[in-house]
C-alpha positions in Angstrom: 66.4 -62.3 -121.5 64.9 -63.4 -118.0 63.1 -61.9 -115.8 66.0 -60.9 -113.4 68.2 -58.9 -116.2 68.5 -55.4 -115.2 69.7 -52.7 -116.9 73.0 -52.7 -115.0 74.1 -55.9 -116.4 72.2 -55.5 -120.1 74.8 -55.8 -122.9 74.5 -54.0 -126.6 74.6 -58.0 -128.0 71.2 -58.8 -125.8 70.1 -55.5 -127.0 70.5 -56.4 -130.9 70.5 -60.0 -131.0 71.4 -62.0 -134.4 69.0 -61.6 -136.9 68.5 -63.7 -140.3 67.0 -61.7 -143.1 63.6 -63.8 -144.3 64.2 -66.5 -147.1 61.0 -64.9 -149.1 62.4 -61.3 -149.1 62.2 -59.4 -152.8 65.9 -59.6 -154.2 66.1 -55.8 -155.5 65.7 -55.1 -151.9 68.4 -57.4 -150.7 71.0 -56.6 -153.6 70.7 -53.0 -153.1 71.4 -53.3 -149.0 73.4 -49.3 -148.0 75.1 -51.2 -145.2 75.5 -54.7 -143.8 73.6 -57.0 -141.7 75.2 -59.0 -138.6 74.3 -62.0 -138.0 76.1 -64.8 -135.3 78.6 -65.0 -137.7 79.3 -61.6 -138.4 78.4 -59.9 -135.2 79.0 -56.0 -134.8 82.0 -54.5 -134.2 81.6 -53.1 -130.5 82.4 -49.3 -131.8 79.4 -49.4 -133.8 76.9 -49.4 -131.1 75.9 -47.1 -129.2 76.5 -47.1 -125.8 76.9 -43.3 -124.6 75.6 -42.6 -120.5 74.8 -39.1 -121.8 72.3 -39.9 -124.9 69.0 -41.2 -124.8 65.9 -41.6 -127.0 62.6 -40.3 -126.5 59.2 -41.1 -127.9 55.7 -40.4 -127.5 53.2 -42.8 -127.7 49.5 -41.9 -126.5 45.6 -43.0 -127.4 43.6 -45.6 -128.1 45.9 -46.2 -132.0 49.1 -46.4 -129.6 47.5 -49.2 -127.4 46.0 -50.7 -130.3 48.5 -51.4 -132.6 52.3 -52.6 -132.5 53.9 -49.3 -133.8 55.9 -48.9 -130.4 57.1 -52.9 -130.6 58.0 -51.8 -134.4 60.0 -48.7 -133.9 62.0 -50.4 -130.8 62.6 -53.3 -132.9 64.6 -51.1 -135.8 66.5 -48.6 -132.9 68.0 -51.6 -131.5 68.7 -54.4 -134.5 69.2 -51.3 -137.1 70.1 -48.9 -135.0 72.3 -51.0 -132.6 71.5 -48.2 -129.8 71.4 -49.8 -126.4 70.6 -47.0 -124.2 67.9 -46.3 -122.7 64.7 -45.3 -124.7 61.7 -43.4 -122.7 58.3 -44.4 -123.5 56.0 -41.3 -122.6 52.5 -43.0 -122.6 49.0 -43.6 -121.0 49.0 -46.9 -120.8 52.1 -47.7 -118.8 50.7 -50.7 -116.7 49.4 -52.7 -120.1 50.6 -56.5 -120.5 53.0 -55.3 -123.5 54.9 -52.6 -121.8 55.5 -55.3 -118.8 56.7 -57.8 -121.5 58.7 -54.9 -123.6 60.8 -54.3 -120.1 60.9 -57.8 -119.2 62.9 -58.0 -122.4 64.6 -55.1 -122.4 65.1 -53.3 -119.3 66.5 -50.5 -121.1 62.9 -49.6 -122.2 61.3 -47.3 -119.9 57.5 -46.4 -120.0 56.7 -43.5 -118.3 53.5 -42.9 -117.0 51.8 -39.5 -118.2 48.3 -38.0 -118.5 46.2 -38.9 -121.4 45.4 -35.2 -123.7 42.8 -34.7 -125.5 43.7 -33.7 -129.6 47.3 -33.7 -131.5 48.8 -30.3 -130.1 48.2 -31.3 -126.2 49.4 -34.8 -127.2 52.2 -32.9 -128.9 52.9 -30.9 -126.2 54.8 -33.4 -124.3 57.3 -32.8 -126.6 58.8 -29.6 -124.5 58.1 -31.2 -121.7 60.5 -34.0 -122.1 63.7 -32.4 -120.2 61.6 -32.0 -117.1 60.2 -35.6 -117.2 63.4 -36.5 -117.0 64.6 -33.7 -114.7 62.3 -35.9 -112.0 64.0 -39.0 -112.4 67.5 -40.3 -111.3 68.0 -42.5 -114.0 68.8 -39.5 -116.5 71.2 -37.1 -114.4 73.8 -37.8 -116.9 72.1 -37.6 -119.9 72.8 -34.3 -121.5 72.2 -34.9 -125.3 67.7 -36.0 -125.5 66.6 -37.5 -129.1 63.3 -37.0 -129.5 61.6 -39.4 -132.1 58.0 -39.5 -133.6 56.7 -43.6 -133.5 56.4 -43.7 -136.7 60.4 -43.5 -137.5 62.0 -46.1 -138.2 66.0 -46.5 -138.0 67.4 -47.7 -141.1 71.1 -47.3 -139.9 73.8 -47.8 -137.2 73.4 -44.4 -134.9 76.4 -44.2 -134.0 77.5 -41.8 -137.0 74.5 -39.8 -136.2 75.8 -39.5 -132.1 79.0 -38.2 -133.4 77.5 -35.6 -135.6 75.3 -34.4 -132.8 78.1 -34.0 -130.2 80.4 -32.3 -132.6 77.6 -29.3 -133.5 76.8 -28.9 -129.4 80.8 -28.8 -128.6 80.5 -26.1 -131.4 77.6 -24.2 -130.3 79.8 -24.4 -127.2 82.4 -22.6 -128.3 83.5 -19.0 -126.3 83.3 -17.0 -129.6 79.6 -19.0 -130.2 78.9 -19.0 -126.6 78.3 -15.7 -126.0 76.3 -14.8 -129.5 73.7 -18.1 -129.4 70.7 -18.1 -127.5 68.7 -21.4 -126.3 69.0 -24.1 -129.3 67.1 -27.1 -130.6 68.5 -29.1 -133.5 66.6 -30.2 -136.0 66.4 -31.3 -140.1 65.0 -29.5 -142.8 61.7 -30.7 -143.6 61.4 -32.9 -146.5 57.4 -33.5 -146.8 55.0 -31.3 -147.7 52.6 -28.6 -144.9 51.2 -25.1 -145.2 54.3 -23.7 -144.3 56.3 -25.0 -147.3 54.9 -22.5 -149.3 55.0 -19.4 -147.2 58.8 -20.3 -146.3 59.7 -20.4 -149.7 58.7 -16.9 -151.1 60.3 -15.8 -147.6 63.4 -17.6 -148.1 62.9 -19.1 -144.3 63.4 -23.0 -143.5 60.9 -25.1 -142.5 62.2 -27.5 -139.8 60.7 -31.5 -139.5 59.3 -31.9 -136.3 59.6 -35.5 -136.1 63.1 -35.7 -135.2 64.9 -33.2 -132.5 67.7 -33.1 -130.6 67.5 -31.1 -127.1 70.7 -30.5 -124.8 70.2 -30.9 -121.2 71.2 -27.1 -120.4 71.1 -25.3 -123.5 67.9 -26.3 -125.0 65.7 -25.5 -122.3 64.8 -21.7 -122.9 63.7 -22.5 -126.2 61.7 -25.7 -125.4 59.6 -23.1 -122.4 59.0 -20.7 -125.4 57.5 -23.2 -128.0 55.4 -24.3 -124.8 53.5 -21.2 -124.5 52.6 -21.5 -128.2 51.3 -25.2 -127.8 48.5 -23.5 -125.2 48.0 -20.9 -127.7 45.2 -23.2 -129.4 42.9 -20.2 -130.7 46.3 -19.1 -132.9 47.8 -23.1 -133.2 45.5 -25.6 -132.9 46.5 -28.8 -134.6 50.2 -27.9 -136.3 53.6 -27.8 -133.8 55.1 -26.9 -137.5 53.3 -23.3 -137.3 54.2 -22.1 -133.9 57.9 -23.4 -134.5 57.7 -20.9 -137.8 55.9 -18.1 -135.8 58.8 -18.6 -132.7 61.7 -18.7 -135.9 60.5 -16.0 -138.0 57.6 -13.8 -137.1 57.9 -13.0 -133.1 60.9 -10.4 -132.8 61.4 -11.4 -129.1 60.9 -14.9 -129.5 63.0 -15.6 -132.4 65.8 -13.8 -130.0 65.5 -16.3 -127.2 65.5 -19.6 -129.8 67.0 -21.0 -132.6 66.9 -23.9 -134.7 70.4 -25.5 -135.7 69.8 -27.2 -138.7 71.5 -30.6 -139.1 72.5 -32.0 -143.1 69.4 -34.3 -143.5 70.9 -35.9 -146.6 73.4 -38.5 -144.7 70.5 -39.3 -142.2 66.7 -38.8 -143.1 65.0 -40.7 -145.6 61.2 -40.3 -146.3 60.9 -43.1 -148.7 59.1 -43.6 -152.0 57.6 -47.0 -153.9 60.7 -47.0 -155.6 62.9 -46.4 -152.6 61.3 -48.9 -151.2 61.4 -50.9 -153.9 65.9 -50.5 -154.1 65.7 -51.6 -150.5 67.6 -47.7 -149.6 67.5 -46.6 -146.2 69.1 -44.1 -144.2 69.4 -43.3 -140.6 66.1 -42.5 -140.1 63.1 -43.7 -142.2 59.7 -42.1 -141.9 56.7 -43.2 -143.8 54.2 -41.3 -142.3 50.9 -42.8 -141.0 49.2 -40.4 -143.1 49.0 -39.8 -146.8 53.1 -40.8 -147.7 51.6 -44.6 -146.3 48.5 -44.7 -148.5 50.3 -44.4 -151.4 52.8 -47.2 -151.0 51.2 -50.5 -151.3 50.2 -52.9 -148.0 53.0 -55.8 -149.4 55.9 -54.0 -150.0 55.9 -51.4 -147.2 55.6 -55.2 -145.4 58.3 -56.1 -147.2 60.6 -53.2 -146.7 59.9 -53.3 -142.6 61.0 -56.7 -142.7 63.9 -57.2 -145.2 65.3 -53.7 -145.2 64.8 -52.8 -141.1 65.0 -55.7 -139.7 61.4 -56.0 -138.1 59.7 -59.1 -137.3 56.6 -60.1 -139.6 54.3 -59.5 -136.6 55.0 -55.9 -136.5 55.4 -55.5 -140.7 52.1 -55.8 -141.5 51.1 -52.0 -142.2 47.5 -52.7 -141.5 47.9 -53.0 -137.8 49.3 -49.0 -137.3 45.8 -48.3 -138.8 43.4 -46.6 -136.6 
């Protein structure tokens, strides 16, 4: 795209442009494909991107590892050749003036970094999380976005979103609903977690869920009570200091009068998250959303195939496959 392309004239097909699957990739990986690649000639049918003035996607990206490495490039990459979303997609980090956010909008106009305050430590860094519907409370641009996808950088989308948009409006028309209406407080949706914590183990003997923080859902209106109250517990750092996971518990399950204000509506994580194995990996499976966490799910998987997978399997360019560059 040129310089002069603005986001009133961007099309879905600029947004996720052809794309030819490397010569070299590993054939169990390209046998075992869950849904098909279009190229320029096969292109997309227009209903399956994703196009909707009220959605948006939201992501945090902050420190020195952020401005470092190409995990923003990476994740951008899969949400708009995977993912075929062409909205917009809001950028919250400290380096908004950089060369690569500059070439990242020149691009793709729909890509909007948002200048915000570096935090010291993961739960301040986190916190930015409940403050995403004011962010975009201050900005034009977002007055008709009522349904906020928040993703962690590290996710990559493995699928067409479009399904996932669907599913999403048809649980807030529910929770909409006169005879839900009056019954549900403030609401966040969110998956089941599927990777281990400290809470895991409580939740079971307890018989409570523990929800996966890395992917949320947040409606303009009706999210907003519950996204004040987990706020208060992010500045509680004497009582949570380094896990969003066990505040969210506390709010769900242990505070009377919190857990009156929020809930959590869980969404079926089996048609849409994936957190992948070797083997997985391996098949070439993906799912809607893919996280391989930078943490201990990465090291075990091998440098070369998680390369692999990135670039055969969701559709990322070599330069932003190679796992050792989202290493601090």
């Amino acid at each position: 795209s040129s310089s002069s392309t603005s986001s009133s004239t961007w099309t879905c097909s600029q947004a996720a442009p052809e794309w030819t699957p490397p010569s070299d990739c590993p054939e169990p990986m390209m046998a075992n494909r869950t849904s098909p690649y279009f190229t320029a000639s096969t292109p997309p049918p227009s209903h399956v991107y994703v196009n909707d003035p009220s959605f948006a996607i939201a992501m945090i990206g902050l420190g020195e590892l952020m401005a470092n490495t190409t995990i923003i490039e990476r994740s951008v990459q899969s949400i708009r050749r995977r993912g075929l979303y062409c909205g917009p997609i809001l950028i919250l980090t400290d380096h908004a003036e950089s060369s690569r956010y500059e070439a990242l909008t020149r691009a793709d106009p729909n890509v909007h970094p948002i200048a915000v305050e570096s935090r010291d430590g993961k739960m301040p860094t986190k916190r930015y999380k409940t403050e995403l519907l004011d962010i975009m409370d201050a900005d034009e641009r977002y007055d008709d976005i009522t349904h906020l996808l928040y993703v962690d950088v590290d996710i990559l989308f493995g699928e067409p979103l479009a399904p996932f948009v669907g599913y999403v409006q048809g649980m807030t028309t529910l929770m909409g609903q006169p005879s839900r209406a009056d019954q549900v407080q403030s609401y966040m949706l969110m998956f089941e977690e599927q990777g281990f914590g400290p809470e895991r183990g409580r939740a079971l003997k307890e018989g409570n869920t523990v929800f996966h923080g890395g992917v949320m859902v947040v409606h303009r209106q009706r999210s907003r009570d519950c996204l004040a109250v987990w706020q208060t517990l992010f500045d509680d750092r004497e009582r949570f200091p380094n896990r969003d996971q066990a505040a969210l518990y506390y709010m769900l399950y242990d505070n009377e009068e919190l857990k009156q204000r929020c809930m959590v509506v869980q969404m079926d994580h089996r048609p849409f998250l994936l957190m992948p194995t070797k083997h997985i990996m391996q098949a070439g499976d993906s799912s809607g959303f893919v996280h391989v966490t930078n943490g201990r799910r990465s090291k075990q998987i091998d440098d070369q195939l998680q390369a692999d997978y990135y670039r055969c399997v969701m559709m990322v360019d070599e330069e932003y496959a190679v796992k050792s560059r989202f290493s601090p």
